[in-house]
C-alpha positions as a Markdown table, in Angstrom:
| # | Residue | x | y | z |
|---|---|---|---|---|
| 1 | Unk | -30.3 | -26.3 | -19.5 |
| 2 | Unk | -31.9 | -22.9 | -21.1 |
| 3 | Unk | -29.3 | -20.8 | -23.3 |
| 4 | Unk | -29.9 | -17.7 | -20.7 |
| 5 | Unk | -32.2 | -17.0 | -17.8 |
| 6 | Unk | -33.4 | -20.0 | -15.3 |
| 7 | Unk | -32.6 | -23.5 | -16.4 |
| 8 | Unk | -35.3 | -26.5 | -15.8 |
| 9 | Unk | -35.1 | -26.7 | -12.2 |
| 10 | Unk | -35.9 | -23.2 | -11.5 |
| 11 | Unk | -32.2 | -22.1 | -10.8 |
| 12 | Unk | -29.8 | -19.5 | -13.0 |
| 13 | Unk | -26.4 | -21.3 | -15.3 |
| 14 | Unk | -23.8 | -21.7 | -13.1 |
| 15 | Unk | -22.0 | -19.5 | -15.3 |
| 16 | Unk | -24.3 | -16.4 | -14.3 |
| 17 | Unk | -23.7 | -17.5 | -10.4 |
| 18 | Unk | -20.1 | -17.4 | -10.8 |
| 19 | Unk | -18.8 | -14.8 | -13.1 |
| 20 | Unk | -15.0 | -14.5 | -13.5 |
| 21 | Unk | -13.2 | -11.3 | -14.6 |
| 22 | Unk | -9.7 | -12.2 | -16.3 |
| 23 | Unk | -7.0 | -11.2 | -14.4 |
| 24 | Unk | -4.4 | -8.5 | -14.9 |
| 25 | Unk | -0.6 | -8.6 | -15.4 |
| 26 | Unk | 1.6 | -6.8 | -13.1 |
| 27 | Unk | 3.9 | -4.4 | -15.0 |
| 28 | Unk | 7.1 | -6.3 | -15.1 |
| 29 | Unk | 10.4 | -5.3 | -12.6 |
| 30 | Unk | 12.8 | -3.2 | -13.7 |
| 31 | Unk | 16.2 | -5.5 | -14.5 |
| 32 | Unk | 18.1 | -3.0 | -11.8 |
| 33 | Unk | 15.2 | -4.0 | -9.0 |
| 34 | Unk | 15.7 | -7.8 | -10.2 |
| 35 | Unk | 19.3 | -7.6 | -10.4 |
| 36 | Unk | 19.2 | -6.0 | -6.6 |
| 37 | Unk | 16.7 | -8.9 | -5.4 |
| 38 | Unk | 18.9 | -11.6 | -6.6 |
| 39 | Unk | 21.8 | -10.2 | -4.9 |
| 40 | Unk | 19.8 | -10.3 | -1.8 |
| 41 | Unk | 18.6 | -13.4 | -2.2 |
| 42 | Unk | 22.3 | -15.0 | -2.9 |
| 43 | Unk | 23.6 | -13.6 | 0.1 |
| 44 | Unk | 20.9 | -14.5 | 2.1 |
| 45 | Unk | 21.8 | -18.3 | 0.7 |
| 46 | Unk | 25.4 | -17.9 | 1.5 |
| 47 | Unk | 24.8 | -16.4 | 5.3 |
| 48 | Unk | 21.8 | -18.7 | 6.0 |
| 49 | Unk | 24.5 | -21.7 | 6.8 |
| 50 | Unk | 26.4 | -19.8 | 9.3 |
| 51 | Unk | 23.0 | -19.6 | 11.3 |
| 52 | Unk | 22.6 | -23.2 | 10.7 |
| 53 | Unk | 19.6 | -22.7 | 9.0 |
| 54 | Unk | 19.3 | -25.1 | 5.5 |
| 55 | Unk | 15.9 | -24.0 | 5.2 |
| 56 | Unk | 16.1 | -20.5 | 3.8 |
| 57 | Unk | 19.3 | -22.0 | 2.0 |
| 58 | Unk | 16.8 | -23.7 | -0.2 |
| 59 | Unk | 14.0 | -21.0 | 0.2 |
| 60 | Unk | 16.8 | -18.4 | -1.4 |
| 61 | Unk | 18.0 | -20.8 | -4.1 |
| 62 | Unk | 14.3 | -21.7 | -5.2 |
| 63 | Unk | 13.3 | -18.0 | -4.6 |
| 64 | Unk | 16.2 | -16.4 | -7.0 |
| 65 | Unk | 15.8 | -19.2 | -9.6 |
| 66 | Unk | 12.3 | -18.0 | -9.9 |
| 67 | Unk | 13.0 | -14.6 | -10.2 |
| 68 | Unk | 15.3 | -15.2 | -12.8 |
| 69 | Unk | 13.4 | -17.2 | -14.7 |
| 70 | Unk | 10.8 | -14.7 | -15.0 |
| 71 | Unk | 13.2 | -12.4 | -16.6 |
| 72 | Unk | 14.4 | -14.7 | -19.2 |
| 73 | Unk | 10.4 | -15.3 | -20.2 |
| 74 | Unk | 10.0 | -11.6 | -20.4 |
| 75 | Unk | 13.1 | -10.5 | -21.6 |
């Protein structure tokens, strides 16, 4: 394959065809926002049962567990 331009078959790198930008970092939550989230998210574990409904029991858990982990890699 040819360092730049059209390679032996007639066609352009693959790398030309398919450019990729890196991506950007979203500016990190404020600890107030995260603290208010988690809150949600624990009381929406700790209704979701009443409703019968183990699902978001497990969504919530996983969902604040996440959340807090980001803020401990950030912190």
């Amino acid at each position: 394959m040819a360092e730049h331009g059209i390679d032996r078959d007639g066609r352009p790198p693959l790398r030309l065809l398919h450019y990729r930008r890196e991506a950007s970092a979203a500016e990190p939550l404020p600890l107030l926002q995260v603290g208010r989230i988690a809150d949600w998210l624990e009381r929406t574990s700790a209704e979701a049962p009443q409703r019968g409904d183990h699902s978001s029991v497990l969504r919530a858990h996983r969902d604040r567990a996440l959340l807090l982990l980001g803020v401990v890699k950030y912190a």
